[in-house]
C-alpha positions as CSV (number, residue, x, y, z in Angstrom):
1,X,-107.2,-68.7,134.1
2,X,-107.1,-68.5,137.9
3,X,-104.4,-66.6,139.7
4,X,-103.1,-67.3,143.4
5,X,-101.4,-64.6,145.3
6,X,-99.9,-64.6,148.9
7,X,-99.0,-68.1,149.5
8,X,-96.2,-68.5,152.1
9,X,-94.1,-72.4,150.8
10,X,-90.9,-73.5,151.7
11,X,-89.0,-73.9,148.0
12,X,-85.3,-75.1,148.2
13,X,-85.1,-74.8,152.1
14,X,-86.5,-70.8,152.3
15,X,-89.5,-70.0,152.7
16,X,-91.4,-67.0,150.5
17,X,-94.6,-65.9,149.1
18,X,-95.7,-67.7,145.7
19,X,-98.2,-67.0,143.1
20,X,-99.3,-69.4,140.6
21,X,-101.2,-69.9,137.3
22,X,-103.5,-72.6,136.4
23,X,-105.9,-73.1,133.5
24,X,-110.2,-74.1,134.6
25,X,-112.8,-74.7,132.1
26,X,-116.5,-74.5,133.1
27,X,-119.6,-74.1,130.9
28,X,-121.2,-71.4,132.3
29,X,-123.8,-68.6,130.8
30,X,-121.2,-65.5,130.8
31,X,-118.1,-64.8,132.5
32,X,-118.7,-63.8,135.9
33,X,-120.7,-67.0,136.7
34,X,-118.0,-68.6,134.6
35,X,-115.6,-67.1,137.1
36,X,-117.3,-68.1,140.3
37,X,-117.7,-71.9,139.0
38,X,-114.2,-71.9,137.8
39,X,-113.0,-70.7,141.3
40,X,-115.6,-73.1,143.2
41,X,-114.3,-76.5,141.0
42,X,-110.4,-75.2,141.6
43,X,-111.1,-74.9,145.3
44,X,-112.7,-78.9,145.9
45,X,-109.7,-80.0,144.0
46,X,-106.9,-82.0,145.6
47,X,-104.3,-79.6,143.8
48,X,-105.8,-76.6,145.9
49,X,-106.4,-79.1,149.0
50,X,-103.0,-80.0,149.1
51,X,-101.3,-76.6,148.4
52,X,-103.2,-75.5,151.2
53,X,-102.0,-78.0,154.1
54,X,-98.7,-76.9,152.9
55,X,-99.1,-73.1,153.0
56,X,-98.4,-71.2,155.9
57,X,-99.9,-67.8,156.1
58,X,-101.3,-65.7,159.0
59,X,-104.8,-65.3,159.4
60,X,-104.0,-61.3,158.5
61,X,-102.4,-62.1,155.1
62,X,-104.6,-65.0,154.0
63,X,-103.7,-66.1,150.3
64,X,-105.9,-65.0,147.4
65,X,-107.7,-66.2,144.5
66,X,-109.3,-64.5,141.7
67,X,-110.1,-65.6,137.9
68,X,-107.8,-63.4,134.9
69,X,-108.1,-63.7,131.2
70,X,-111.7,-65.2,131.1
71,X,-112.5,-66.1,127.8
72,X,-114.7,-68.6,126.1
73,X,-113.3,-71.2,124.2
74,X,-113.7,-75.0,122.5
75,X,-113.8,-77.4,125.2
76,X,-110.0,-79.0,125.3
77,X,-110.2,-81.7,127.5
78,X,-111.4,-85.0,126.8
79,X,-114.3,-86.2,130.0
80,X,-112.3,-87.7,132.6
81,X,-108.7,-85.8,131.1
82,X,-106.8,-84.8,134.5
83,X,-106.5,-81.0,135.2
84,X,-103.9,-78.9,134.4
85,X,-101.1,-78.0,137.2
86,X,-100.1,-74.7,138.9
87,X,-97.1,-72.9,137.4
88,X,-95.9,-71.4,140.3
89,X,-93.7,-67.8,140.6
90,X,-92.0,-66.7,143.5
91,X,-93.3,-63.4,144.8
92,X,-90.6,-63.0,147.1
93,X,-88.3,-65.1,149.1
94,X,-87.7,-64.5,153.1
């Protein structure tokens, strides 16, 4: 599971900081390299890509990434299955 921190959207006309959750599988020998690849794949992805041309922080409070909950598991997804999306959660609201 990757979790964002520290990302300043506009939601509903205010803007405020957001986290979000999304769901990565890799195959990878444990979980730290597991963690790393997850991280690496999320970041070349248009979901990421996008979020970021619409985030606004200052260089001093860059957002944040960081893996949670890393556990192996039964492949789920079929080859080719589209990724799952970002449940975002409002940190705080300006």
């Amino acid at each position: 599971m990757i979790h964002g921190r520290n990302f300043r959207l506009k939601s509903e006309g205010k803007w405020g900081k957001f986290g979000f959750f999304t769901p990565r599988f890799v195959e990878a020998p444990d979980s730290t390299l597991a963690e790393q690849m997850a991280l690496e794949d999320f970041r070349q992805s248009a979901k990421y890509l996008d979020l970021m041309g619409v985030t606004l922080n200052a260089e001093v409070d860059p957002p944040t990434l960081g893996g949670e909950d890393i556990e192996e598991v039964v492949r789920p997804a079929a080859p080719g299955q589209m990724p799952a999306g970002l449940a975002l959660y409002p940190e705080t609201s300006e």
